[in-house]
PDB file of N, CA, C and O in Angstrom, chain B, residues numbered from 101:
ATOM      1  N   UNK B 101       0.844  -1.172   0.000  1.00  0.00           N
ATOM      2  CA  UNK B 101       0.000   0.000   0.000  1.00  0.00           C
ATOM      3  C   UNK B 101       0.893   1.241   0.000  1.00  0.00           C
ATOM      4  O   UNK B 101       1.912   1.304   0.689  1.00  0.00           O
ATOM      5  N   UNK B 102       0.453   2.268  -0.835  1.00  0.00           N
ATOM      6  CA  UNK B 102       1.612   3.420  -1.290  1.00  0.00           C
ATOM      7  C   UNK B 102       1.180   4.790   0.185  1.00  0.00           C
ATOM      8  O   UNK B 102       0.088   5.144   0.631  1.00  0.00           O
ATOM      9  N   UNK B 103       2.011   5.042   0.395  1.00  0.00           N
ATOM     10  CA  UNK B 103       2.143   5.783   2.008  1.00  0.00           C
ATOM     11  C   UNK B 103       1.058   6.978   1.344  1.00  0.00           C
ATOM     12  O   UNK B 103       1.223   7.148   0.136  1.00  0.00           O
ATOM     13  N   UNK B 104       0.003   7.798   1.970  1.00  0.00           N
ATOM     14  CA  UNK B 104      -0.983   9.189   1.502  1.00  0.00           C
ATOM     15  C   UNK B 104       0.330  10.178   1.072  1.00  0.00           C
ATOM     16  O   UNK B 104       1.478   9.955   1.457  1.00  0.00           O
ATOM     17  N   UNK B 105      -0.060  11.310   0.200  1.00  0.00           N
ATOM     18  CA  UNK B 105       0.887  11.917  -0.263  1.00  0.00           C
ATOM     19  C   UNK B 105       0.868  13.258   0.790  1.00  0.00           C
ATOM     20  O   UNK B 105      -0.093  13.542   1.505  1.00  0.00           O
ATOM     21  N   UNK B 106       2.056  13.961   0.726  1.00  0.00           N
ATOM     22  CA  UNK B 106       2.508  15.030   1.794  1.00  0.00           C
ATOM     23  C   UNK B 106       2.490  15.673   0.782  1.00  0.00           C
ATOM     24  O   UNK B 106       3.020  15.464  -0.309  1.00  0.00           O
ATOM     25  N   UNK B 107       1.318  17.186   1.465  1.00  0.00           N
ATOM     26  CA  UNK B 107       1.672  18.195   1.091  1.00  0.00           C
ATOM     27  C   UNK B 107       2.485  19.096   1.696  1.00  0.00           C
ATOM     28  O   UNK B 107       2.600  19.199   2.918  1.00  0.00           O
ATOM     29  N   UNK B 108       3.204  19.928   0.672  1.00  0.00           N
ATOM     30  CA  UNK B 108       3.737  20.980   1.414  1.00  0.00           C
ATOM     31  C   UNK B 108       3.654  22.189   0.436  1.00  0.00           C
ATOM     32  O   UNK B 108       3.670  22.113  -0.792  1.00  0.00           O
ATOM     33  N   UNK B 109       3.551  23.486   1.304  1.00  0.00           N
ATOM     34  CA  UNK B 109       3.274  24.755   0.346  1.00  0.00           C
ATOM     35  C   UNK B 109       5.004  24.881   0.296  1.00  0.00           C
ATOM     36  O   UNK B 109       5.902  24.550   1.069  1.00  0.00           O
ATOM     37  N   UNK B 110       4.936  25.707  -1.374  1.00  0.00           N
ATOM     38  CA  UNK B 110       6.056  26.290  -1.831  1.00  0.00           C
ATOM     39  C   UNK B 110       5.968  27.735  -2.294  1.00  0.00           C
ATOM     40  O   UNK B 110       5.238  28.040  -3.238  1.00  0.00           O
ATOM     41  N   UNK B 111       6.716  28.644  -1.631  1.00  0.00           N
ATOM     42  CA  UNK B 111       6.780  30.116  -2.643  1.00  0.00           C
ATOM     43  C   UNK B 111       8.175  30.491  -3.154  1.00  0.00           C
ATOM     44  O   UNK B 111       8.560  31.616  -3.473  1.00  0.00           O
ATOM     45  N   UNK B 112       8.989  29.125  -3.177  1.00  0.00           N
ATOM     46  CA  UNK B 112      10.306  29.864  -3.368  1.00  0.00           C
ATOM     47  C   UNK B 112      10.694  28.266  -4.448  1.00  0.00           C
ATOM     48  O   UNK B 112      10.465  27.068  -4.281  1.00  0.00           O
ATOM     49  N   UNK B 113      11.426  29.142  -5.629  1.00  0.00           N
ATOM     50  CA  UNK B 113      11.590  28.062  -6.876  1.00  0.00           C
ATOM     51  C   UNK B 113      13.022  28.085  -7.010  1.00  0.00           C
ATOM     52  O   UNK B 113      13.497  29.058  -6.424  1.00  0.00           O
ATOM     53  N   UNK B 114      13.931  27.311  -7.610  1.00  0.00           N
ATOM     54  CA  UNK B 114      15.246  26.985  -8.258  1.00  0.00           C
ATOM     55  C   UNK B 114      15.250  26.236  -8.936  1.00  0.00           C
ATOM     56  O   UNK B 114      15.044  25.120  -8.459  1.00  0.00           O
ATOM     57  N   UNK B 115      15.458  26.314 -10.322  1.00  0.00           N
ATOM     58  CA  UNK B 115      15.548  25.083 -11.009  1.00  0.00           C
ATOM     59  C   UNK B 115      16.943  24.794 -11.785  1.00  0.00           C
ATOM     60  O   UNK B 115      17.845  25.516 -11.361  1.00  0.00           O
ATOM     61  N   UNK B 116      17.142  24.342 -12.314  1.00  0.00           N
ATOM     62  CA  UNK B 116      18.546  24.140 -12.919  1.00  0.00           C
ATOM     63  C   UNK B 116      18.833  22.908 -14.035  1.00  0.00           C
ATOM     64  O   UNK B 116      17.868  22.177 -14.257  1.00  0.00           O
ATOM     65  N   UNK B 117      19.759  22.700 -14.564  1.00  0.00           N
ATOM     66  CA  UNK B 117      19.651  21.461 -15.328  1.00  0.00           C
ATOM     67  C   UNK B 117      21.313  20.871 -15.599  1.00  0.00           C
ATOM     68  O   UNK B 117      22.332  21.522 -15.367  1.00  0.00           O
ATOM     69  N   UNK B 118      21.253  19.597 -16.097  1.00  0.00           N
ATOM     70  CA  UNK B 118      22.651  19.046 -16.478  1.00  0.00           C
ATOM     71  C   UNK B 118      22.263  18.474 -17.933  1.00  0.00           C
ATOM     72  O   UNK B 118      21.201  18.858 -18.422  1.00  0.00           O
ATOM     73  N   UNK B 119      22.991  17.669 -18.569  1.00  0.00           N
ATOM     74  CA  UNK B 119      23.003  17.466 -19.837  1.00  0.00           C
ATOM     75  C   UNK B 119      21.691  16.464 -19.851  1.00  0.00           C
ATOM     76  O   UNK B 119      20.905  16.460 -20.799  1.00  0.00           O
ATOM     77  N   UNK B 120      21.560  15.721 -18.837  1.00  0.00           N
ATOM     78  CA  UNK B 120      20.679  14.688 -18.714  1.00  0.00           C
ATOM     79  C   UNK B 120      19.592  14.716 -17.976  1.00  0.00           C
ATOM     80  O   UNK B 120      18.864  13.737 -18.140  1.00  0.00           O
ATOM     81  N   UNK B 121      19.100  15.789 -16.943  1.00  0.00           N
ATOM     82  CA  UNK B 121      18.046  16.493 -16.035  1.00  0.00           C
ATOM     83  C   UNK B 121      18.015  17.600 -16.024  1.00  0.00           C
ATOM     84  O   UNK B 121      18.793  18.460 -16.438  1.00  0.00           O
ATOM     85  N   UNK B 122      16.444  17.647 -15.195  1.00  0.00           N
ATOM     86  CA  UNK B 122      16.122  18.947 -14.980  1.00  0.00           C
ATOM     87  C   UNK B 122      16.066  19.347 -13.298  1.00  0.00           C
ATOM     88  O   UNK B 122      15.413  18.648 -12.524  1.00  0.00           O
ATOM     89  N   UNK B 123      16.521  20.065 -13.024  1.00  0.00           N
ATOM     90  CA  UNK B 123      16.478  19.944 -11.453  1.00  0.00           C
ATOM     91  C   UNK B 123      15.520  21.103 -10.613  1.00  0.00           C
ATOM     92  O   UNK B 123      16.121  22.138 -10.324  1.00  0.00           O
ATOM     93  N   UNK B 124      14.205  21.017 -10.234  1.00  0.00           N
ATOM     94  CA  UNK B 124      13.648  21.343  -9.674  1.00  0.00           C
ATOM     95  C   UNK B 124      13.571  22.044  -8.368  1.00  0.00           C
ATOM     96  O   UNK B 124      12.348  22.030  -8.230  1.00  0.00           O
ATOM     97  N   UNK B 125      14.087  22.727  -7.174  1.00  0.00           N
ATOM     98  CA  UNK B 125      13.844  22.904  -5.918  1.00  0.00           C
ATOM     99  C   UNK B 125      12.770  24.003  -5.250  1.00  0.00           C
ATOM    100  O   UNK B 125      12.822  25.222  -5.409  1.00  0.00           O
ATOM    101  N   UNK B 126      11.723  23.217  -4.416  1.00  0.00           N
ATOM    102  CA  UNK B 126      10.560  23.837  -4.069  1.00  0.00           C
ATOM    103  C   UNK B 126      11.357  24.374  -2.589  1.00  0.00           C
ATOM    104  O   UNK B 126      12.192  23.844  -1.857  1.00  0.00           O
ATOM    105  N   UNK B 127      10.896  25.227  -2.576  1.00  0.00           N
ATOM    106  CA  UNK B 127      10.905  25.868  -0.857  1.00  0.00           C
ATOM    107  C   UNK B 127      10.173  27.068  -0.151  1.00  0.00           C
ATOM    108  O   UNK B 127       9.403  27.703  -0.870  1.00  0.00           O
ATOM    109  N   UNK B 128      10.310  27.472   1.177  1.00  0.00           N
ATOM    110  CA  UNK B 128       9.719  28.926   1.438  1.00  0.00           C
ATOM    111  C   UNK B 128      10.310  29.740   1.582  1.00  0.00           C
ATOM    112  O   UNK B 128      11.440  29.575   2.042  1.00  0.00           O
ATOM    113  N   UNK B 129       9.740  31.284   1.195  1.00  0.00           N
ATOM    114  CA  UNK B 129      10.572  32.406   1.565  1.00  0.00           C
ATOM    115  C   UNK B 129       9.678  32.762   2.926  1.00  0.00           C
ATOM    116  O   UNK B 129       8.456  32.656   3.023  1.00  0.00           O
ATOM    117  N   UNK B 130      10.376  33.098   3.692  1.00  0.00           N
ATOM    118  CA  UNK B 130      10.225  34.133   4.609  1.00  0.00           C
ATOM    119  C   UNK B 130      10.587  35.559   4.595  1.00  0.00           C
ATOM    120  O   UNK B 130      11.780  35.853   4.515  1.00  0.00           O
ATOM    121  N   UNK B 131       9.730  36.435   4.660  1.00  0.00           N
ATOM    122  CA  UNK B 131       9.911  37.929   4.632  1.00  0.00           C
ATOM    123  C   UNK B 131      10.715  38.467   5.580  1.00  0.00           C
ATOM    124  O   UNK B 131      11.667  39.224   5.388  1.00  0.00           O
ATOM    125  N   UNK B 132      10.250  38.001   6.738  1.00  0.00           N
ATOM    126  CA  UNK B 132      10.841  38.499   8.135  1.00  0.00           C
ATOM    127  C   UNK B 132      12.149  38.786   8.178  1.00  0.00           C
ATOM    128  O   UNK B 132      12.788  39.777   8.531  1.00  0.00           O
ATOM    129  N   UNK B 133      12.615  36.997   7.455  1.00  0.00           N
ATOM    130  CA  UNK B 133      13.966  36.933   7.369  1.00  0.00           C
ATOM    131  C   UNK B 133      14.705  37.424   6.462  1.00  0.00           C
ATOM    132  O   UNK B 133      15.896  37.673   6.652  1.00  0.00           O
ATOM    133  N   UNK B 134      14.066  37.635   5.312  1.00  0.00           N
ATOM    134  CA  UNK B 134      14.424  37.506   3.525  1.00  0.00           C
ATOM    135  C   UNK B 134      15.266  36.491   3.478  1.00  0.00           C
ATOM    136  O   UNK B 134      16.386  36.680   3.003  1.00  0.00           O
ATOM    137  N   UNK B 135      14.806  34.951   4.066  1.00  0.00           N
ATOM    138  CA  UNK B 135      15.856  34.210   3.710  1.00  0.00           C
ATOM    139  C   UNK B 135      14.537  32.658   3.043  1.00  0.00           C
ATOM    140  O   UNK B 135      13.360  32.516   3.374  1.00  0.00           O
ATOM    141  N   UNK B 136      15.199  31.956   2.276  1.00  0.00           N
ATOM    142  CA  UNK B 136      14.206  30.671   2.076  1.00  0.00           C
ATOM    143  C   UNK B 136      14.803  29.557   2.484  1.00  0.00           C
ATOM    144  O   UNK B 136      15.991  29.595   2.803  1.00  0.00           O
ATOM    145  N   UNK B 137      14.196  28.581   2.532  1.00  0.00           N
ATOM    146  CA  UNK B 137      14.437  26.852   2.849  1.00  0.00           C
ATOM    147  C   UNK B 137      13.741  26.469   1.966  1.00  0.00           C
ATOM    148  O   UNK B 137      12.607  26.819   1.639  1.00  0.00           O
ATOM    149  N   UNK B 138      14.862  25.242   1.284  1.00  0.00           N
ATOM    150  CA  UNK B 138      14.312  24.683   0.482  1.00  0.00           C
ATOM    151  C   UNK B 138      14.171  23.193   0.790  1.00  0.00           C
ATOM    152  O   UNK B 138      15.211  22.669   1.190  1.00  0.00           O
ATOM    153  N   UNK B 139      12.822  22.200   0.661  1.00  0.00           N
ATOM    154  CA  UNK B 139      12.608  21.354   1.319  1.00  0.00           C
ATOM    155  C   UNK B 139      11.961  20.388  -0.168  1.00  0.00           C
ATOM    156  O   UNK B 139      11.519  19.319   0.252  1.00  0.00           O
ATOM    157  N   UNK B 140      11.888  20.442  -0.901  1.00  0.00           N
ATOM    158  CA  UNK B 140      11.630  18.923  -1.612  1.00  0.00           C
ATOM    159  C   UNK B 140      12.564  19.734  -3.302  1.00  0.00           C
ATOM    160  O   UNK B 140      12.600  20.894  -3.713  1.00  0.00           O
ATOM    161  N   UNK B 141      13.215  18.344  -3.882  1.00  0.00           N
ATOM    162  CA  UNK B 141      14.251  18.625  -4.957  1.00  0.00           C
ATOM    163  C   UNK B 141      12.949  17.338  -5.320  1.00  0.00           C
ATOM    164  O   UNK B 141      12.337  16.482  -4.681  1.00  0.00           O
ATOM    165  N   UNK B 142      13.026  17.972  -7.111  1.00  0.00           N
ATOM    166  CA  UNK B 142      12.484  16.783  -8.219  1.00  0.00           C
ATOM    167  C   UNK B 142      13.587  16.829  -8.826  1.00  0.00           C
ATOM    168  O   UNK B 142      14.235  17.871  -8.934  1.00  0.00           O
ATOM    169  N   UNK B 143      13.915  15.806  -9.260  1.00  0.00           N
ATOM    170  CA  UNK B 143      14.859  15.342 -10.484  1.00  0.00           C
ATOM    171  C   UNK B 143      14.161  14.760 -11.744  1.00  0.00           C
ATOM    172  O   UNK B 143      13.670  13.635 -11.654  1.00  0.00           O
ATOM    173  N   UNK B 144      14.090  15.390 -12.813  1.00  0.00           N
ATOM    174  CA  UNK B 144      13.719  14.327 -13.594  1.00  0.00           C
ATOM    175  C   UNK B 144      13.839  14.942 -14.940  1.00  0.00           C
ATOM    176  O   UNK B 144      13.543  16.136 -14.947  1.00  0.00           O
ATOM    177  N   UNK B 145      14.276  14.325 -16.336  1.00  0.00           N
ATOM    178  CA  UNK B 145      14.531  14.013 -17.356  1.00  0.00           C
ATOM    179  C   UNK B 145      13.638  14.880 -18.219  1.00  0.00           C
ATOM    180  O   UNK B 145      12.433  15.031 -18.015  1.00  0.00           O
ATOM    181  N   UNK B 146      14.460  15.544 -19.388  1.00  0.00           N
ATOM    182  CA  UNK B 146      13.932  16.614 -20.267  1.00  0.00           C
ATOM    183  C   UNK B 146      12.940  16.089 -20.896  1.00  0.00           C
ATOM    184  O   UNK B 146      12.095  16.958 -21.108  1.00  0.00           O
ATOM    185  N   UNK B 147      12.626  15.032 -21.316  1.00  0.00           N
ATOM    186  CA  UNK B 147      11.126  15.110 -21.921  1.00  0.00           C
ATOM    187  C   UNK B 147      10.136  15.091 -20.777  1.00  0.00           C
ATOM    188  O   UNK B 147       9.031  15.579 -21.010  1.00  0.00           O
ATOM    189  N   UNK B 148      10.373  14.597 -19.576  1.00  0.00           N
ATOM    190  CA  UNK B 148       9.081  14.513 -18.892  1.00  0.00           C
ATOM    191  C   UNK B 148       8.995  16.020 -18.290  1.00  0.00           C
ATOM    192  O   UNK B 148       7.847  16.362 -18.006  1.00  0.00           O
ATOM    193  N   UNK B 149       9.847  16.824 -18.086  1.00  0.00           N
ATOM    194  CA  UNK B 149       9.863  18.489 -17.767  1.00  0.00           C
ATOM    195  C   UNK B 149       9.412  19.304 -18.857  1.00  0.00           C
ATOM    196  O   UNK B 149       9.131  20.476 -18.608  1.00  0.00           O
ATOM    197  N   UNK B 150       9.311  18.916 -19.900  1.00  0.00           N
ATOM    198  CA  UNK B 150       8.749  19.323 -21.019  1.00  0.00           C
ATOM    199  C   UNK B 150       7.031  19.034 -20.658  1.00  0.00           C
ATOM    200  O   UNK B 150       6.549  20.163 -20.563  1.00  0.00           O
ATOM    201  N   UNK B 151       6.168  18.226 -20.473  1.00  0.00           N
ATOM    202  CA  UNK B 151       5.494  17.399 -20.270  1.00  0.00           C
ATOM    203  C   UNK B 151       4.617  18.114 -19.016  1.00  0.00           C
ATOM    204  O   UNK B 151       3.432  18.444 -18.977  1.00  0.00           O
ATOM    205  N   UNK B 152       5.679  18.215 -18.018  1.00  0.00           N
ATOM    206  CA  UNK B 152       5.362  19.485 -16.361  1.00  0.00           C
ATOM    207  C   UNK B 152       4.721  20.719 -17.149  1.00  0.00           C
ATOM    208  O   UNK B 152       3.535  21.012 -17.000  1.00  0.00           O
ATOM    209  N   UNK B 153       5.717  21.537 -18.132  1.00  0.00           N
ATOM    210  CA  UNK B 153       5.795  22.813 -18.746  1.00  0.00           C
ATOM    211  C   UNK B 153       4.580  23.203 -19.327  1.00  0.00           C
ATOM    212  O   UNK B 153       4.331  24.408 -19.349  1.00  0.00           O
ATOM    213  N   UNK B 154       3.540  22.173 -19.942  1.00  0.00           N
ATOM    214  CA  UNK B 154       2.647  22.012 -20.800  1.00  0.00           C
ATOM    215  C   UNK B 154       1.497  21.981 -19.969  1.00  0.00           C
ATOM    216  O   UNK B 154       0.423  22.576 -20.059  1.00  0.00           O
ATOM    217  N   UNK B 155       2.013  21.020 -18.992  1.00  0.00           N
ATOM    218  CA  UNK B 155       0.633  20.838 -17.650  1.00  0.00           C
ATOM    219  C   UNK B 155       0.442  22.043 -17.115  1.00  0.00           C
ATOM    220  O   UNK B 155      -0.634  22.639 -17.064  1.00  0.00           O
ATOM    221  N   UNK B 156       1.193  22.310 -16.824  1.00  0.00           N
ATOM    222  CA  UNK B 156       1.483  23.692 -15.833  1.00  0.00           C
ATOM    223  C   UNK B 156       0.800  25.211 -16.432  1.00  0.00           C
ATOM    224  O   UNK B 156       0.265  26.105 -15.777  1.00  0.00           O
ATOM    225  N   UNK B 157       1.056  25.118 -18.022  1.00  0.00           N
ATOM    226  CA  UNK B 157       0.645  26.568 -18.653  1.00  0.00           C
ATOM    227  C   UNK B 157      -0.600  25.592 -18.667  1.00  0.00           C
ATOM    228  O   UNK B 157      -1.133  25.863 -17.591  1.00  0.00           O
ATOM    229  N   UNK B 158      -1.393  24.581 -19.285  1.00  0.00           N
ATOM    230  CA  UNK B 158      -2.862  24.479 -19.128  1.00  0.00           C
ATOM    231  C   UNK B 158      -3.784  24.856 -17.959  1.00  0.00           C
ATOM    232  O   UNK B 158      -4.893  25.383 -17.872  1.00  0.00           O
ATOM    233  N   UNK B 159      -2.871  24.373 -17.092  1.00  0.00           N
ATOM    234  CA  UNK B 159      -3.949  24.358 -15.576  1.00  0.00           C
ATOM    235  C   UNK B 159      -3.846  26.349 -15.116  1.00  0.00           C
ATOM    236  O   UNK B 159      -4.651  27.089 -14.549  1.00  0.00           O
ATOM    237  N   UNK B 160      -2.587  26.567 -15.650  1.00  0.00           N
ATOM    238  CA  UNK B 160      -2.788  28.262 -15.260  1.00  0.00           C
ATOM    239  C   UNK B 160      -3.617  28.966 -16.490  1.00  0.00           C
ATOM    240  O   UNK B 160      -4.086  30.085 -16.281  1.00  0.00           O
ATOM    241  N   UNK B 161      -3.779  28.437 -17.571  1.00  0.00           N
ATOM    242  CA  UNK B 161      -4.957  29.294 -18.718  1.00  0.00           C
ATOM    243  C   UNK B 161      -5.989  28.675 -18.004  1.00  0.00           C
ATOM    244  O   UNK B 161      -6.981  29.403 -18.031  1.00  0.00           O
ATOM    245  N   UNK B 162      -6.249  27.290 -17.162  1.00  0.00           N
ATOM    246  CA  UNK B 162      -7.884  27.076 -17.109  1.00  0.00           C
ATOM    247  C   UNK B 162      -8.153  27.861 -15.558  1.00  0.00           C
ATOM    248  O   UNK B 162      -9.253  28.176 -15.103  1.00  0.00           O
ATOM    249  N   UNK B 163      -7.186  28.009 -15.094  1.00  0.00           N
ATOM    250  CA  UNK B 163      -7.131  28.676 -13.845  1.00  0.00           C
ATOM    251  C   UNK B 163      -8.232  30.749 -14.034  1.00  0.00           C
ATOM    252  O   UNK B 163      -9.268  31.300 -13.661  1.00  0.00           O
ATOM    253  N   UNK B 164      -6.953  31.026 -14.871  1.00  0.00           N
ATOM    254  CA  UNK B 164      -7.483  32.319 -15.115  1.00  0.00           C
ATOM    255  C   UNK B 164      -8.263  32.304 -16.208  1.00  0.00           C
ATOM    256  O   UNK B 164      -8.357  33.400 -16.761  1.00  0.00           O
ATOM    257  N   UNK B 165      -8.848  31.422 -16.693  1.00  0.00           N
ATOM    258  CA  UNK B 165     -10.440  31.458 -17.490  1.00  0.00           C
ATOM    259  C   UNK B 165     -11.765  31.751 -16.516  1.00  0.00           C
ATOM    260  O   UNK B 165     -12.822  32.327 -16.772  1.00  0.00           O
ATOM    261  N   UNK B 166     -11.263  31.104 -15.265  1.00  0.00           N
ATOM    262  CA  UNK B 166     -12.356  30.933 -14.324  1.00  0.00           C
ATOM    263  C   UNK B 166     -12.181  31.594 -13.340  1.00  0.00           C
ATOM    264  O   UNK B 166     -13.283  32.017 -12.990  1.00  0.00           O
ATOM    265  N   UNK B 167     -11.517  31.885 -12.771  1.00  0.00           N
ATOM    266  CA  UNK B 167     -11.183  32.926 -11.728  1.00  0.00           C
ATOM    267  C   UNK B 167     -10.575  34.200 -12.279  1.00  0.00           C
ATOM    268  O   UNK B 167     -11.043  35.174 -11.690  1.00  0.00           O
ATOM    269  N   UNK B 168      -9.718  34.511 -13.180  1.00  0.00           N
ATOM    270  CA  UNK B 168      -9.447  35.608 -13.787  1.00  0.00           C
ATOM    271  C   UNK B 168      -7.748  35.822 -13.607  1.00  0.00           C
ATOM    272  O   UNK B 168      -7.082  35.000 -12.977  1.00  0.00           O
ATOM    273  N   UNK B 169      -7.197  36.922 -14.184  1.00  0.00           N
ATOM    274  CA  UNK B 169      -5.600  37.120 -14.690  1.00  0.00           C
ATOM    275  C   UNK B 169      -5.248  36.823 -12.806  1.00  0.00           C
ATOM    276  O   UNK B 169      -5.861  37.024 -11.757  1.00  0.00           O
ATOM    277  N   UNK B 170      -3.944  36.261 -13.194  1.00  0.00           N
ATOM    278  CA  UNK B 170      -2.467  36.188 -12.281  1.00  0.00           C
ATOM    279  C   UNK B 170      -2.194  37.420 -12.293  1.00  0.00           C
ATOM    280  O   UNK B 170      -2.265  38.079 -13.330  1.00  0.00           O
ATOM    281  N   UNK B 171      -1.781  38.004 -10.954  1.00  0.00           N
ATOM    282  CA  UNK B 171      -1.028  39.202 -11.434  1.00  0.00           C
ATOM    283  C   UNK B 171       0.441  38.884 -11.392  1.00  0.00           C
ATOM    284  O   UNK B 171       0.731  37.763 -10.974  1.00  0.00           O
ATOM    285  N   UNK B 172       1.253  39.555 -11.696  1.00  0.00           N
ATOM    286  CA  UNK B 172       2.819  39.217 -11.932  1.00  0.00           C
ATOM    287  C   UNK B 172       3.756  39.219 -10.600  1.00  0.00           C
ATOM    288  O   UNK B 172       4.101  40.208  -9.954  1.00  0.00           O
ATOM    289  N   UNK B 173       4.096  37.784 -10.345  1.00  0.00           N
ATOM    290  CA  UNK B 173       5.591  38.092  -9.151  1.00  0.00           C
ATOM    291  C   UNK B 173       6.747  38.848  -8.845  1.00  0.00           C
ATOM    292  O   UNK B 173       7.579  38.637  -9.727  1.00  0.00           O
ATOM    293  N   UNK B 174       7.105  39.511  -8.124  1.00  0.00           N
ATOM    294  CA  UNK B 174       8.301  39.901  -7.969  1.00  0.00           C
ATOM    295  C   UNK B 174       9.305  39.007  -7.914  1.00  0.00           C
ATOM    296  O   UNK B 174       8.828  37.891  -7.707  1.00  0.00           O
ATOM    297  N   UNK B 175      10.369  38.988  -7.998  1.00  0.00           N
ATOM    298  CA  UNK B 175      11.237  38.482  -7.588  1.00  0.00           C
ATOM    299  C   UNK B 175      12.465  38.999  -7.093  1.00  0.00           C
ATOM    300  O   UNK B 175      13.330  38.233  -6.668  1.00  0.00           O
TER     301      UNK B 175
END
């Protein structure tokens, strides 16, 4: 039996890549501090990050079809 899945919130991104991956890191920023922790790394392979890229812009066009525009992050 596969363990329930853990969520965790992320507002802080890094991603990166090598010839053969794509490297992902989710974490939080804290204001207080202006500092982040980063707590879950994905690893995984350019076609299936390709694949994320595609999911990701669908669910944010069906997102703001129905609820309306993102406004833009700072960074």
């Amino acid at each position: 039996m596969a363990a329930p899945l853990e969520g965790r919130y992320a507002n802080y991104f890094e991603l990166g890549f090598t010839a053969f991956e794509f490297l992902l890191d989710f974490g939080q920023f804290d204001q207080d501090t202006e500092s982040a922790i980063r707590h879950t790394r994905i690893i995984t392979n350019p076609t299936s990050a390709r694949v994320f890229l595609k999911m990701l812009a669908e669910v944010v066009a069906e997102y703001e079809a129905k609820v309306g525009p993102i406004g833009e992050a700072q960074r």
